[in-house]
N, CA, C and O atoms as a MOPAC input file, in Angstrom:
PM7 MOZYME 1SCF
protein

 N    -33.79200 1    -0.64500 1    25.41900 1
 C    -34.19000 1    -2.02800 1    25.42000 1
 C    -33.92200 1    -2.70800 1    24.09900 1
 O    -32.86100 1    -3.12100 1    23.63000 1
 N    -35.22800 1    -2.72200 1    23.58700 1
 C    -34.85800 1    -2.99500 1    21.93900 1
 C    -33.93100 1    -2.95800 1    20.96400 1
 O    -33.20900 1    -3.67600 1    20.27200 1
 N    -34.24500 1    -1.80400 1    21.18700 1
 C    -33.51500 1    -0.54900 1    19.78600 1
 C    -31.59000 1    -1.33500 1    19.72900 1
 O    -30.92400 1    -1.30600 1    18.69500 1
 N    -31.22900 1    -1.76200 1    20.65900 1
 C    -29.60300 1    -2.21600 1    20.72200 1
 C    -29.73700 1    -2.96400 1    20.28400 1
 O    -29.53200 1    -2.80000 1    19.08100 1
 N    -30.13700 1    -4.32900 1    20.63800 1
 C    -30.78900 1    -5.31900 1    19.98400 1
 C    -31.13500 1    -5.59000 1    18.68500 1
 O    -31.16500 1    -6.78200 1    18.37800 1
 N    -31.44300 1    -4.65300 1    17.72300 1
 C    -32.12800 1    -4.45700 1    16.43600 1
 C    -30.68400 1    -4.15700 1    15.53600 1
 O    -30.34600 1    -4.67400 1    14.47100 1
 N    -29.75800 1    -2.83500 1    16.60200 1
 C    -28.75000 1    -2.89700 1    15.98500 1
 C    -27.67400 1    -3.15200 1    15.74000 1
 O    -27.04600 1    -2.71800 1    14.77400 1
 N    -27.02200 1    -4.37800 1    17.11000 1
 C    -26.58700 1    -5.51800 1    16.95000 1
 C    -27.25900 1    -6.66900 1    16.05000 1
 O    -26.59900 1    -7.41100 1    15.32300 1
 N    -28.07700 1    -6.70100 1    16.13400 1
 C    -28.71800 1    -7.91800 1    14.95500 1
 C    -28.04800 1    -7.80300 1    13.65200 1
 O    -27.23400 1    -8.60200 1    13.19000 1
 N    -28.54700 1    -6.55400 1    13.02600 1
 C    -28.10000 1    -6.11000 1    12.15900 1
 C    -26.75800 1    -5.96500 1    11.40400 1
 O    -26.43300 1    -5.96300 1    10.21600 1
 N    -26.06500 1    -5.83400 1    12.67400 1
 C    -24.24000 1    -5.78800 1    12.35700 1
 C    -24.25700 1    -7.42700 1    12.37500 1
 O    -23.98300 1    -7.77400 1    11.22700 1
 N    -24.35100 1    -7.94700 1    12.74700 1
 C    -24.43400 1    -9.40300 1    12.87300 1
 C    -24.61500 1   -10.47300 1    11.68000 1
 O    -23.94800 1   -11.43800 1    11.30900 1
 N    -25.88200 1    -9.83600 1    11.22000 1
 C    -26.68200 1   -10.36500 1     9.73000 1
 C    -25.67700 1    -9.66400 1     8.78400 1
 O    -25.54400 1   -10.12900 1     7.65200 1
 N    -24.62000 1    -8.07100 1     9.33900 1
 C    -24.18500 1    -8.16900 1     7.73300 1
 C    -22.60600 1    -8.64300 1     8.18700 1
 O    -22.06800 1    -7.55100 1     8.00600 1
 N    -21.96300 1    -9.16000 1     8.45900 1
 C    -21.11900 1    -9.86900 1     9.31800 1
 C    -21.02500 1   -11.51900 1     8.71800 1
 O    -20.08100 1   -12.21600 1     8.34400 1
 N    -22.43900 1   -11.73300 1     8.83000 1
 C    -22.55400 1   -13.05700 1     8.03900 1
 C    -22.88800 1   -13.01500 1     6.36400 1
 O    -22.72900 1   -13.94000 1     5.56700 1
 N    -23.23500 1   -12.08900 1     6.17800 1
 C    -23.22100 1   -11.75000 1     4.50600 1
 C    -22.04000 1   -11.86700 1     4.05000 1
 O    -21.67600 1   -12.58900 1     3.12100 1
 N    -21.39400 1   -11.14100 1     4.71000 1
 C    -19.44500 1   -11.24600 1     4.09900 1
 C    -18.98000 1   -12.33100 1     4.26200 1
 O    -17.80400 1   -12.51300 1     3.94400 1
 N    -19.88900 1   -13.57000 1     4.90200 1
 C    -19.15700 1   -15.01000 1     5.27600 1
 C    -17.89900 1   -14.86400 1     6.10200 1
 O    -16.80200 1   -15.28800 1     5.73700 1
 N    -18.09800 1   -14.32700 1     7.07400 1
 C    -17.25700 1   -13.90300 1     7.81200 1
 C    -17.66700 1   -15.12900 1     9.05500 1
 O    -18.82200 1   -15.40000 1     9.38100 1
 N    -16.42500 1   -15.76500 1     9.63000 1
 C    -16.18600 1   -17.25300 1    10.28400 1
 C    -16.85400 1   -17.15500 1    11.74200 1
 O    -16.78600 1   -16.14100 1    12.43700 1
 N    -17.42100 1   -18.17900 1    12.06300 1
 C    -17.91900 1   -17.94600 1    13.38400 1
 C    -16.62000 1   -17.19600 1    14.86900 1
 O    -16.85900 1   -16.36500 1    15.74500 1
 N    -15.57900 1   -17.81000 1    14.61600 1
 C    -14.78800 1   -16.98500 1    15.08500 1
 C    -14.59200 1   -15.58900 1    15.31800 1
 O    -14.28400 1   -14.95600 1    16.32900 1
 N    -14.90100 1   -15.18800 1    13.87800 1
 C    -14.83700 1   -13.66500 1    13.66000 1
 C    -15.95100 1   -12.95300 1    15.07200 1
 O    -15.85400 1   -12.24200 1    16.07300 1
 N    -17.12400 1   -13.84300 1    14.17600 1
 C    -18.26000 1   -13.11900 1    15.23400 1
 C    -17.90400 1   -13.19300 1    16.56500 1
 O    -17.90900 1   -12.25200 1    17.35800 1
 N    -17.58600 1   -14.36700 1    16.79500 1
 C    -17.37000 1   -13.97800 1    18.37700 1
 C    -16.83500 1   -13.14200 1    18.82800 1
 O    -17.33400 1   -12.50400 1    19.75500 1
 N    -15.33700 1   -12.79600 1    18.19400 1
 C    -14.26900 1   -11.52300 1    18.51300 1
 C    -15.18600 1   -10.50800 1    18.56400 1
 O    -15.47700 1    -9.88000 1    19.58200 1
 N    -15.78200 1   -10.29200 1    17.13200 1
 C    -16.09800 1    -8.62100 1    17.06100 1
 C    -17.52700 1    -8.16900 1    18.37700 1
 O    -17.71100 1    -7.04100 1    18.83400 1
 N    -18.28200 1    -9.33700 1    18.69300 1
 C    -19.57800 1    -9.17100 1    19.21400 1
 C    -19.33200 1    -9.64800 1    20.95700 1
 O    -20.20100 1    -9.53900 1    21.82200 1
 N    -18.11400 1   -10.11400 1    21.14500 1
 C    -17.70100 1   -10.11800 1    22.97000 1
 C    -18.49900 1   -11.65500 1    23.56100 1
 O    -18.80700 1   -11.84600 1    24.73700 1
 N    -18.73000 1   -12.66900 1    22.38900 1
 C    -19.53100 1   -13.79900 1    22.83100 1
 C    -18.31100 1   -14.63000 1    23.84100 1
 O    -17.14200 1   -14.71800 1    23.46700 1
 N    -18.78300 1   -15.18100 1    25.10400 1
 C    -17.98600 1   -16.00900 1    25.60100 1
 C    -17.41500 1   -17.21300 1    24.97500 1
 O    -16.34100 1   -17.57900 1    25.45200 1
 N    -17.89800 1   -17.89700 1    24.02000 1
 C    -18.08800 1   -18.66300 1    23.57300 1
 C    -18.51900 1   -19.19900 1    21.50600 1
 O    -19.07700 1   -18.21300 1    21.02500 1
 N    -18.44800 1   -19.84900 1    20.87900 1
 C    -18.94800 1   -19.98600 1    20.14800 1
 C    -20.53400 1   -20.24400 1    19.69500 1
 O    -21.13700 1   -19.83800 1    18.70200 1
 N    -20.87900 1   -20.89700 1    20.56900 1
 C    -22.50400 1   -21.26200 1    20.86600 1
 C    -23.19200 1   -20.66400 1    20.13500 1
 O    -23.87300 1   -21.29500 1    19.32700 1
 N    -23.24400 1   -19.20600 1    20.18000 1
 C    -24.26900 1   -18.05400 1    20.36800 1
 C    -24.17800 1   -18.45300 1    18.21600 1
 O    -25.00300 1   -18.75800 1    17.35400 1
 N    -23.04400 1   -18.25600 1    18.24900 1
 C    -22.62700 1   -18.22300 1    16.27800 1
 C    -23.09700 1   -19.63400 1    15.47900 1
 O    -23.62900 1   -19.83800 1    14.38800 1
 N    -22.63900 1   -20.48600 1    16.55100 1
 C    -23.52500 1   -21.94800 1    15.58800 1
 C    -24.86800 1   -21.94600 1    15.46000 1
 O    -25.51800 1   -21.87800 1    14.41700 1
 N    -25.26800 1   -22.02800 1    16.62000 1
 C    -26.74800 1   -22.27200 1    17.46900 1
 C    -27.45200 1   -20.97300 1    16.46200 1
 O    -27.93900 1   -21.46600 1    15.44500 1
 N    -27.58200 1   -19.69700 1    16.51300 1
 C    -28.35200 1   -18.93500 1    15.97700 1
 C    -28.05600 1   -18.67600 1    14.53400 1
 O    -28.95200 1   -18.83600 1    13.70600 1
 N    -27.07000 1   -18.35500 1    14.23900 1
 C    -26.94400 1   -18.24600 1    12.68600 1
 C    -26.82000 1   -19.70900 1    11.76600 1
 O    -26.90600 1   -19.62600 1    10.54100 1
 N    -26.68100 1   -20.60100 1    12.20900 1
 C    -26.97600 1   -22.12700 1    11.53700 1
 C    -28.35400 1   -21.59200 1    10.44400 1
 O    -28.33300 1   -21.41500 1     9.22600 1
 N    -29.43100 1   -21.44100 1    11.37400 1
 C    -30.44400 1   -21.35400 1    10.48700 1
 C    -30.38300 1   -20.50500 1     9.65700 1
 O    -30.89000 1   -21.03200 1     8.66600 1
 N    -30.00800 1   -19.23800 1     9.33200 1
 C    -29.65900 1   -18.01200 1     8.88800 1
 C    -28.93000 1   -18.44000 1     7.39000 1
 O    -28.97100 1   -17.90200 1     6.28300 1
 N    -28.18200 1   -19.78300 1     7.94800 1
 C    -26.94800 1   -20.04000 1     6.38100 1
 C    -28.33700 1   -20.93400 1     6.00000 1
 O    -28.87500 1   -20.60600 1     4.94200 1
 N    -28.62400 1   -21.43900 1     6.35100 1
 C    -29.79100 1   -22.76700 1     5.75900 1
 C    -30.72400 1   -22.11200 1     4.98400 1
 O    -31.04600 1   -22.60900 1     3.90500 1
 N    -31.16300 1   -21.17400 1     5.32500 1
 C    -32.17600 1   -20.26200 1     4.59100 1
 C    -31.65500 1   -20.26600 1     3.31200 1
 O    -32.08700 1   -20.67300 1     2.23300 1
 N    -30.37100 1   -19.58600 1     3.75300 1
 C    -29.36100 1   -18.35800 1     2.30900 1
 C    -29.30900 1   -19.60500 1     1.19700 1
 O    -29.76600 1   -19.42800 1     0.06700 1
 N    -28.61100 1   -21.11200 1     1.67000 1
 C    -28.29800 1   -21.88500 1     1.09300 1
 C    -29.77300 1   -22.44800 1     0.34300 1
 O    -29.68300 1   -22.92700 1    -0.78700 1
 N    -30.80200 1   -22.38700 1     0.86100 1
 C    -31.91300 1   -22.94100 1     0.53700 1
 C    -32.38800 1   -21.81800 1    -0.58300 1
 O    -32.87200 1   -22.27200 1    -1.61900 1
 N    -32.31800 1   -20.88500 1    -0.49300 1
 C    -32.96200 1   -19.89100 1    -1.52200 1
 C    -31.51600 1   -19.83600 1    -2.78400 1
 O    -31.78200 1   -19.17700 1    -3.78900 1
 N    -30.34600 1   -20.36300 1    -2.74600 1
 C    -29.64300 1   -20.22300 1    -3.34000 1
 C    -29.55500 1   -21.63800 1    -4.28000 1
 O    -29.09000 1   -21.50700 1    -5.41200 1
 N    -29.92600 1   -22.79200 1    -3.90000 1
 C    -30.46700 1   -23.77500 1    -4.23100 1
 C    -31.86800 1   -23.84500 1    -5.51100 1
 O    -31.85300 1   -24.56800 1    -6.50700 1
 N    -33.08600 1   -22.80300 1    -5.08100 1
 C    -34.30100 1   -23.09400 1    -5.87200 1
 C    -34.08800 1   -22.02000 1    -6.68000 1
 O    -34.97200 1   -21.72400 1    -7.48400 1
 N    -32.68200 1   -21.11700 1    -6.60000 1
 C    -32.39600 1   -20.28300 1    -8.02200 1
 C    -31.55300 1   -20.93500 1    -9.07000 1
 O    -31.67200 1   -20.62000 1   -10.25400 1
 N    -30.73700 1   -21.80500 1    -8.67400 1
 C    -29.76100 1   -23.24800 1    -9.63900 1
 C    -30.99300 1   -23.84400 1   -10.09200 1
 O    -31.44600 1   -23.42400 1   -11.15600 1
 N    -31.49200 1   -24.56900 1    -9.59700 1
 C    -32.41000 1   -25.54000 1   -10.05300 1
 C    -33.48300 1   -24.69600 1   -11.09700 1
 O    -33.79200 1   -25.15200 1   -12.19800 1
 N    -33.94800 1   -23.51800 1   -10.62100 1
 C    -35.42000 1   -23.18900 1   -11.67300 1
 C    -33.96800 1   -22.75500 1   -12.79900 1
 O    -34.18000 1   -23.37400 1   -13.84200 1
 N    -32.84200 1   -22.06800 1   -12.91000 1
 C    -31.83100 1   -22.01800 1   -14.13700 1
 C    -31.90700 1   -22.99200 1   -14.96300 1
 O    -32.20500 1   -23.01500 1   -16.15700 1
 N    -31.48100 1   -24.16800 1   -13.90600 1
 C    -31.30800 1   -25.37900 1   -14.55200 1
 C    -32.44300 1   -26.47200 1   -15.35300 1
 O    -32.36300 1   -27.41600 1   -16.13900 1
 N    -33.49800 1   -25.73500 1   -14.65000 1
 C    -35.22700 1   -26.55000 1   -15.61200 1
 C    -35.41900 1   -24.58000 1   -16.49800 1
 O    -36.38600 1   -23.92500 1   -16.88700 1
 N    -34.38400 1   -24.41400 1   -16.46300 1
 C    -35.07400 1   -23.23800 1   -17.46200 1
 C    -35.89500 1   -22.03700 1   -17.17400 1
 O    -36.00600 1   -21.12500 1   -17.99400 1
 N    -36.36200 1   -22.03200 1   -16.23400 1
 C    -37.49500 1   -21.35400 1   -15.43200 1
 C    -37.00400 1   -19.88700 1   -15.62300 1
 O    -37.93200 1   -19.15300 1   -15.96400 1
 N    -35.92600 1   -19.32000 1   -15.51000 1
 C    -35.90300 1   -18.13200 1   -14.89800 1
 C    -34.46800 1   -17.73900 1   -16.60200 1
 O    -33.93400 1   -16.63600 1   -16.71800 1

């Protein structure tokens, strides 16, 4: 049930670490479509970009 699930996720999440193109994903993961790559990993880059954002900025006020 799960357990595939967990480890497709996984190949998935590191798939998008390498910035690897929604295209890609689709090939390697058998999606009909693009959908599945915008729609779910959108939020996934927003995060990355958002935590990559409040590490510039505290640099940039000095913070860190």
């Amino acid at each position: 049930g799960r357990a595939f699930y967990g480890t497709r996720r996984g190949l998935t999440d590191a798939f998008a670490d390498l910035d690897a193109s929604t295209d890609v994903l689709q090939q390697a993961f058998g999606w009909a479509d693009r959908r599945m790559a915008d729609t779910v990993y959108r939020d996934r880059d927003r995060l990355k970009a958002r935590g990559e954002s409040a590490t510039i900025r505290a640099l940039v006020r000095g913070e860190k």
